[in-house]
Every structure is written in structure tokens, then in C-alpha cells.
PAFI-538177 format. One record per atom (N, C-alpha, C): y negated, x negated, z; residue number from 1; residue in one letter. Coordinates in nm, 4 decimals. Atoms other than C-alpha are relative to their C-alpha. Example, Ala and Ser with C-alpha at 12.3 -4.5 7.8 and 13.67 -1.06 7.14 Angstrom:
2
ATOM       py       px       pz resi resn
ATOM   0.1190  -0.0890   0.0000    1    A
ATOM   0.4500  -1.2300   0.7800    1    A
ATOM  -0.1200  -0.0900   0.0000    1    A
ATOM   0.1190   0.0820  -0.0060    2    S
ATOM   0.1060  -1.3670   0.7140    2    S
ATOM  -0.1090   0.0770   0.0730    2    S
***
This chain:
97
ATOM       py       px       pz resi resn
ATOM  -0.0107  -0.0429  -0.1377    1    X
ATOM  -1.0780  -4.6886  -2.0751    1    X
ATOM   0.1412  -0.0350   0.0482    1    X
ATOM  -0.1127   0.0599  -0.0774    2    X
ATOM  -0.8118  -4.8410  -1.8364    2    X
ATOM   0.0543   0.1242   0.0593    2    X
ATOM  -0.0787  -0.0837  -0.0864    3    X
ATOM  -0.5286  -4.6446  -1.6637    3    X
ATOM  -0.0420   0.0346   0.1163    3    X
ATOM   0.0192  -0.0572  -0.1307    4    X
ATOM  -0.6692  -4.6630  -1.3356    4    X
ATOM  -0.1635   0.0516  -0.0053    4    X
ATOM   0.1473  -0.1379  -0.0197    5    X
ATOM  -1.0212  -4.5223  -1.4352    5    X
ATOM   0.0033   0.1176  -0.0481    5    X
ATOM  -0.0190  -0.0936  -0.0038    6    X
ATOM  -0.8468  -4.2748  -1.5841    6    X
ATOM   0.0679   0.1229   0.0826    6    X
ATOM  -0.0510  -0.0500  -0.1148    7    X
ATOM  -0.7039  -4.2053  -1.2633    7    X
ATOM  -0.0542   0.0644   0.0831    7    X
ATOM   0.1130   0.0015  -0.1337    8    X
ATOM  -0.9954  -4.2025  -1.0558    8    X
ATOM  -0.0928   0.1017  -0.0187    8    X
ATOM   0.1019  -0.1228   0.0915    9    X
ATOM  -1.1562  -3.9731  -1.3227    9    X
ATOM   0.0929   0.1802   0.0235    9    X
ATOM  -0.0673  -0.0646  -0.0110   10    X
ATOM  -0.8675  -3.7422  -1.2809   10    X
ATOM  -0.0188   0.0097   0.1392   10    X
ATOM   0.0009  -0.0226  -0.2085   11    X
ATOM  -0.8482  -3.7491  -0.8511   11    X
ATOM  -0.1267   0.0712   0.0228   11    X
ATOM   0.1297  -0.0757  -0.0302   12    X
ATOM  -1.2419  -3.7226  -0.8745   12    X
ATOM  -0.0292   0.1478  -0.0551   12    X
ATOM  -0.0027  -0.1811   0.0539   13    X
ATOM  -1.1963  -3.3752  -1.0818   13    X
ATOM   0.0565   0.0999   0.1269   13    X
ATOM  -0.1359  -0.1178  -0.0926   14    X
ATOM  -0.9144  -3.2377  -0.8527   14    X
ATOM  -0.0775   0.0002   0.1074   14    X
ATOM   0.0579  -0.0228  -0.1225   15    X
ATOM  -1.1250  -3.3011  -0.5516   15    X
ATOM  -0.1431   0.0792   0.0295   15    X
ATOM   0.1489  -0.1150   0.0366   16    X
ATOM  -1.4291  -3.1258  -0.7022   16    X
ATOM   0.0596   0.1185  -0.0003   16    X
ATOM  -0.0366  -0.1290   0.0285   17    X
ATOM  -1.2332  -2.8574  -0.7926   17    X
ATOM   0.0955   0.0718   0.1199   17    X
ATOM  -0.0869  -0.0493  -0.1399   18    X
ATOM  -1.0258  -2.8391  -0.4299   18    X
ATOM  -0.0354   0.0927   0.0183   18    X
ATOM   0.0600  -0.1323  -0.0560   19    X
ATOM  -1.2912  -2.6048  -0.2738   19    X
ATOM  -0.0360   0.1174  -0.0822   19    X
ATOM  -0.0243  -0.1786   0.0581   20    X
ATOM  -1.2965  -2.3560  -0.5484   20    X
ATOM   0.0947   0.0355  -0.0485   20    X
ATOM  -0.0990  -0.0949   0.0678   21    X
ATOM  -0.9828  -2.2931  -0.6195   21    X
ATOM   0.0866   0.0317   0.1750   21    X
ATOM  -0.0289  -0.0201  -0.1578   22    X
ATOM  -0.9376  -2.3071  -0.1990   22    X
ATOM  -0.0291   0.1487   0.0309   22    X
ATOM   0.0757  -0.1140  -0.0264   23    X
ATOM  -1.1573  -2.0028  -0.2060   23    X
ATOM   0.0941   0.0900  -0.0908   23    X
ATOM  -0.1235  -0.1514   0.0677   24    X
ATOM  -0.9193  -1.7760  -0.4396   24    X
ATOM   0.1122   0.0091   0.0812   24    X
ATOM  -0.1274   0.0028  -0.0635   25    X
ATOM  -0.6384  -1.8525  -0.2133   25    X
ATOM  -0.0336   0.0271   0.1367   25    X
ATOM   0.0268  -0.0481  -0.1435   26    X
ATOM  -0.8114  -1.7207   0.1235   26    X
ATOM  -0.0492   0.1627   0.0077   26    X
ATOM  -0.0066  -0.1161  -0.0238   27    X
ATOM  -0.7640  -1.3542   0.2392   27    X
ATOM  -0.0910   0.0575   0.0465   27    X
ATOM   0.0862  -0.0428  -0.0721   28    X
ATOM  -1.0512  -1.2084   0.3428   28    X
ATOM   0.0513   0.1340   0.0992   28    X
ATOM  -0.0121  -0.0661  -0.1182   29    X
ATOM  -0.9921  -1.0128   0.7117   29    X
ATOM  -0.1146   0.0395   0.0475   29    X
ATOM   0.1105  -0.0639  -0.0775   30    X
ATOM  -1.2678  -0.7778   0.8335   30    X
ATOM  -0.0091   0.0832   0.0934   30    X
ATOM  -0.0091  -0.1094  -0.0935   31    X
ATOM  -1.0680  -0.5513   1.0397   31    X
ATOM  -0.0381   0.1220  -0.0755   31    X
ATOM   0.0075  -0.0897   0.0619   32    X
ATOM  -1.1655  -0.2883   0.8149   32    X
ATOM   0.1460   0.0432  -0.0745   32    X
ATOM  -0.1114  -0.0729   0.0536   33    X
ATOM  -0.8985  -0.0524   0.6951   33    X
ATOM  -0.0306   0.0610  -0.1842   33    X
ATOM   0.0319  -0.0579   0.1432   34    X
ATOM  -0.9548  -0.0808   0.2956   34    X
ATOM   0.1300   0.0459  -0.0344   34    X
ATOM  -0.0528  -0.1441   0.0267   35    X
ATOM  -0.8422   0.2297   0.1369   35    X
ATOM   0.0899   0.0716   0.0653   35    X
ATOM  -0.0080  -0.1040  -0.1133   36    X
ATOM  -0.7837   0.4287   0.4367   36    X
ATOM  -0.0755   0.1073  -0.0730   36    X
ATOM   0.1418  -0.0551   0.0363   37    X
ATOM  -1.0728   0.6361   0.3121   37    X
ATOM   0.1054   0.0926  -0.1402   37    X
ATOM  -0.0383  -0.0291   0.1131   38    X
ATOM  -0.8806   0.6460  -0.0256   38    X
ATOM   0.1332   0.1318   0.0395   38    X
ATOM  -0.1278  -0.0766  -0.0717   39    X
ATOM  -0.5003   0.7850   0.1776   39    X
ATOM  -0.0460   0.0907   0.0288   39    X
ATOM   0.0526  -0.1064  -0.1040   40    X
ATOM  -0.7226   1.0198   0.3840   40    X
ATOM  -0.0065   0.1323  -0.0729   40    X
ATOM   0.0235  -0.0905   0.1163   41    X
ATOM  -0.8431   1.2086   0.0900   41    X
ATOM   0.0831   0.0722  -0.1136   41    X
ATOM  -0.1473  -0.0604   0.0669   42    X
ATOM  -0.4964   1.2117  -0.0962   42    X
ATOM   0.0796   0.0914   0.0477   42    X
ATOM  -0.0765  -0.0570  -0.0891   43    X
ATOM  -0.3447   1.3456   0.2145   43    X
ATOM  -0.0871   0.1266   0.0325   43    X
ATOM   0.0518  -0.1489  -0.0820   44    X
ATOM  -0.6038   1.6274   0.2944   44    X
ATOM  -0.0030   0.0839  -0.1474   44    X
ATOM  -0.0094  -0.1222   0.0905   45    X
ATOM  -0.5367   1.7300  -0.1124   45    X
ATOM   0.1195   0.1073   0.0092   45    X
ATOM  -0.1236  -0.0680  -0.0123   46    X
ATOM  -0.2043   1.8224  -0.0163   46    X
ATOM   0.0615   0.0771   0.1387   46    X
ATOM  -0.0236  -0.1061  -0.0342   47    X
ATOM  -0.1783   2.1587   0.0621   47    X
ATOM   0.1004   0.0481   0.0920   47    X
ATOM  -0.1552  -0.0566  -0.0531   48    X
ATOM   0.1607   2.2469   0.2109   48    X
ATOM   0.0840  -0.1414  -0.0425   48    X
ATOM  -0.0687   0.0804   0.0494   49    X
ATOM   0.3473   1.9137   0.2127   49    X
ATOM   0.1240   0.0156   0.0333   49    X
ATOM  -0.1164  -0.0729   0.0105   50    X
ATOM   0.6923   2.0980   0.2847   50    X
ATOM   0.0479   0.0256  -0.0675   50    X
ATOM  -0.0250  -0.1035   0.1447   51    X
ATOM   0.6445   2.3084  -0.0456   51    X
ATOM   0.1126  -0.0309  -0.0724   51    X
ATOM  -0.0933   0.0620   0.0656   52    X
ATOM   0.9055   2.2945  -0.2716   52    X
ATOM   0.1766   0.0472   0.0484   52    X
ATOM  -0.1483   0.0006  -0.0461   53    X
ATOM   1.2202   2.3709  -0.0244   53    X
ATOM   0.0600   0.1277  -0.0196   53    X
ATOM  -0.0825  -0.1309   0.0240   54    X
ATOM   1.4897   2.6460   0.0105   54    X
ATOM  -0.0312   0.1320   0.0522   54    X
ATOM   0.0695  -0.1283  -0.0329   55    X
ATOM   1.2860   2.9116   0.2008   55    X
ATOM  -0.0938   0.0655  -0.0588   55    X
ATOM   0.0781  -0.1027   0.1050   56    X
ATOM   1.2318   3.2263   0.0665   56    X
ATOM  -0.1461  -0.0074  -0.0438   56    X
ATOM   0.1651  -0.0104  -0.0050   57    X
ATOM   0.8298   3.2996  -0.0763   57    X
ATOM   0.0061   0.1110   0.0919   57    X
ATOM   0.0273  -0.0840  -0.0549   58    X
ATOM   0.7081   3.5023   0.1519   58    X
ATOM  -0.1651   0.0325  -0.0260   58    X
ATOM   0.1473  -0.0455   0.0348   59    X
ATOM   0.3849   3.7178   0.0777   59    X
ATOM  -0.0204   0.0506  -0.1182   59    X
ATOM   0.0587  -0.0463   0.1133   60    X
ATOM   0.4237   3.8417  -0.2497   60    X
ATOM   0.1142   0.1224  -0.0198   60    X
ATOM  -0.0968  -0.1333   0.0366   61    X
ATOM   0.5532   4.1612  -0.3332   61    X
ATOM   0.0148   0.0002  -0.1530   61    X
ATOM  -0.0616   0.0140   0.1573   62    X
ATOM   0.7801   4.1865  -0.6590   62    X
ATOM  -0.0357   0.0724  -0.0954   62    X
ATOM   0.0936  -0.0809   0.1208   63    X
ATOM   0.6122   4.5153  -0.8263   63    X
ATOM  -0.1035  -0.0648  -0.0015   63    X
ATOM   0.0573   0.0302   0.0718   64    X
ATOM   0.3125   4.3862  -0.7640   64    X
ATOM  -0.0274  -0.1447  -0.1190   64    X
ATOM  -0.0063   0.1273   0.0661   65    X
ATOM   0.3664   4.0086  -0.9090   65    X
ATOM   0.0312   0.0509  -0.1836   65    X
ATOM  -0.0268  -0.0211   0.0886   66    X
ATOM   0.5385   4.2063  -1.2031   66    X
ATOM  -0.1248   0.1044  -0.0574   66    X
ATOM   0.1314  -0.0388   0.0411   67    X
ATOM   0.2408   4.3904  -1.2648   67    X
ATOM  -0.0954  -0.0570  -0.0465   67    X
ATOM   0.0822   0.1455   0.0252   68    X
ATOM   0.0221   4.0938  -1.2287   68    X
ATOM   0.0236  -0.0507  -0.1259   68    X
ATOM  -0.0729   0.0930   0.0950   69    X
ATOM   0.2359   3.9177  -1.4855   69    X
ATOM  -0.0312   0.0892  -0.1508   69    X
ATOM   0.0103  -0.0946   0.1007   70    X
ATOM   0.2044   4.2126  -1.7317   70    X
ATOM  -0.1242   0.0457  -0.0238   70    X
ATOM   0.1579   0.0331   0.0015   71    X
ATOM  -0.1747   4.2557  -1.6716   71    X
ATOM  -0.0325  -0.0776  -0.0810   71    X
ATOM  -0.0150   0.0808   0.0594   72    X
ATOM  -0.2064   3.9181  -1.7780   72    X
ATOM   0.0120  -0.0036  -0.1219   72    X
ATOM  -0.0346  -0.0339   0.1192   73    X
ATOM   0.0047   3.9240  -2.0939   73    X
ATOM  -0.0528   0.1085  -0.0824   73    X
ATOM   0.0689  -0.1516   0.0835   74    X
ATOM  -0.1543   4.2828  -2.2063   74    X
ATOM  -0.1592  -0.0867   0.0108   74    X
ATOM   0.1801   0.0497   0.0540   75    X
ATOM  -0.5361   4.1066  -2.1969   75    X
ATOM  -0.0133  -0.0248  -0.1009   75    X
ATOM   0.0097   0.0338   0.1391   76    X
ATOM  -0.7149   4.1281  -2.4558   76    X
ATOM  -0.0954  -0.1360   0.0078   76    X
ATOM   0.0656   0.1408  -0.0079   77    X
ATOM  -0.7950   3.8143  -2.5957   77    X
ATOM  -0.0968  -0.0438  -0.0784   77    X
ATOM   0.1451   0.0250   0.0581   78    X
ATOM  -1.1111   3.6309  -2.7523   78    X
ATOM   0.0200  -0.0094  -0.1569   78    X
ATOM  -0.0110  -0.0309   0.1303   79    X
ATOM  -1.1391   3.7095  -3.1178   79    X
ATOM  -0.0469  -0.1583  -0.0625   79    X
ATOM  -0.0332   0.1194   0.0442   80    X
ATOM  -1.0249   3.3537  -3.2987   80    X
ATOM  -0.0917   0.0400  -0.1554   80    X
ATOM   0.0422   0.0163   0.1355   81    X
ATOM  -1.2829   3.3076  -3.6363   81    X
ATOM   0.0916  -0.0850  -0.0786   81    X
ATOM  -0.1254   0.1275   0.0817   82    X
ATOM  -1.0146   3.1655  -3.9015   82    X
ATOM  -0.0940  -0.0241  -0.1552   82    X
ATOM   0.0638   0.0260   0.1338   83    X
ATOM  -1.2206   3.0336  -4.2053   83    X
ATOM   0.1034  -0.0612  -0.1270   83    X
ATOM  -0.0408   0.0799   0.1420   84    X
ATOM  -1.1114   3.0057  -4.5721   84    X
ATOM  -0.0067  -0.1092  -0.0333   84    X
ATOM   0.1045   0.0980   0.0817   85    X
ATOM  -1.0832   2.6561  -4.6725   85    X
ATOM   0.1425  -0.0679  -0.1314   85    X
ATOM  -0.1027   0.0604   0.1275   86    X
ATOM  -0.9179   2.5391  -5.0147   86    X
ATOM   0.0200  -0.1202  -0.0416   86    X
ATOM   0.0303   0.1670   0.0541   87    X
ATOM  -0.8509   2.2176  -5.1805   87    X
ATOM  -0.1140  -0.0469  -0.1014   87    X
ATOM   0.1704   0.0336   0.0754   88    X
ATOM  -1.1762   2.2262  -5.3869   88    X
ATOM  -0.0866  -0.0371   0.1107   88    X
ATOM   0.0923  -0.0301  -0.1385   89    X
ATOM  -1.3685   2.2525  -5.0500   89    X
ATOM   0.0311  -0.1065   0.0566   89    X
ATOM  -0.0853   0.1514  -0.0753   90    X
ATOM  -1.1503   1.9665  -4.9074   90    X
ATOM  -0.0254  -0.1265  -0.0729   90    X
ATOM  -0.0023   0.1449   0.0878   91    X
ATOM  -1.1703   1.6934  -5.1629   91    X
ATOM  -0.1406   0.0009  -0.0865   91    X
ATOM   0.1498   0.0551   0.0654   92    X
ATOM  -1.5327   1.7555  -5.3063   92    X
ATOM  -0.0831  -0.0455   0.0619   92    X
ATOM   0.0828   0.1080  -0.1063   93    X
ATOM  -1.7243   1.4595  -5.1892   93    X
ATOM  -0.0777  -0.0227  -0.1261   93    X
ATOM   0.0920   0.0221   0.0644   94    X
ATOM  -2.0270   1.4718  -5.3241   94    X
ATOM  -0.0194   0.0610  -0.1748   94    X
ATOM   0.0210  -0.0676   0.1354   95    X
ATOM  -1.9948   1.7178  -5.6276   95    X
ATOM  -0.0535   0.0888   0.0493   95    X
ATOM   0.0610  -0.0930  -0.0210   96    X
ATOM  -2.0961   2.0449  -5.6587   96    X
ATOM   0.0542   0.0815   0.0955   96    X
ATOM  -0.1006  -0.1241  -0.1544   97    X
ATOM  -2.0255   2.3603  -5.3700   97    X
ATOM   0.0332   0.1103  -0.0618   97    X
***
């Protein structure tokens, strides 16, 4: 094969392949606002977007919060099963129990 049919073989590729690699490089515009939808929903999770600054809490009274807090801590809590297990129990694979 000669230089210039390997030329022609080469040009005729690139020009096959113009229009699809044309198509990855064009933006599709619909006027649609993609992920608007997505912002909208981020923005209506957040609650108080102020929160956070140097003004006082207001609304909670300090006995009762400290009450609350001590409530809490005094619950009784769900009775944890702790099982025996030994190194016989652990490493017998396939002997006896």
C-alpha cells in the first residue's frame, strides 16, 4: 500500500467519523431549567437559613431543658443479651459442640 492510499484511507475515516464526534461537542438547549427542580427541593429542606448566628434561643426554658436532659439520661434502657462465647466455640469448624 502506497503513501497516498494510505492517506485517503486515513481522510476517508476522519470524515466518517466528523459527524459523531460533532454530536458530543453540541449543547443541547431546551429552555428548560435542568435541576431547578433539584435547588427547589434543597432550598425548601432548609429550615431557618439564618440559624447558627449570635441571637439568643428563644423558646426554651432552662429548668425545663434541664429536666428534659435528665429525663432522657435516667431512661431505662433495652435489656442488651450478652452471650458466652469461648475459644472452643470460635475455632471449632466442623468438630464436635
Amino acid at each position: 500500500m502506497n503513501i497516498r492510499t494510505a492517506l485517503l484511507a486515513v481522510l476517508a475515516a476522519i470524515l466518517a467519523a466528523a459527524p459523531l464526534l460533532a454530536g458530543c461537542a453540541s449543547e443541547h438547549r431546551s429552555g428548560v431549567g435542568f435541576g431547578d427542580s433539584t435547588r427547589t427541593a434543597l432550598a425548601a429542606q432548609t429550615l431557618d437559613p439564618l440559624a447558627g448566628g449570635d441571637a439568643p434561643v428563644e423558646g426554651l426554658d432552662g429548668k425545663w431543658a434541664a429536666t428534659a436532659m435528665k429525663n432522657y439520661q435516667e431512661a431505662p434502657q433495652p435489656a442488651r443479651e450478652v452471650k458466652a462465647v469461648n475459644l472452643q466455640s470460635l475455632f471449632n469448624v466442623g468438630g464436635k459442640k
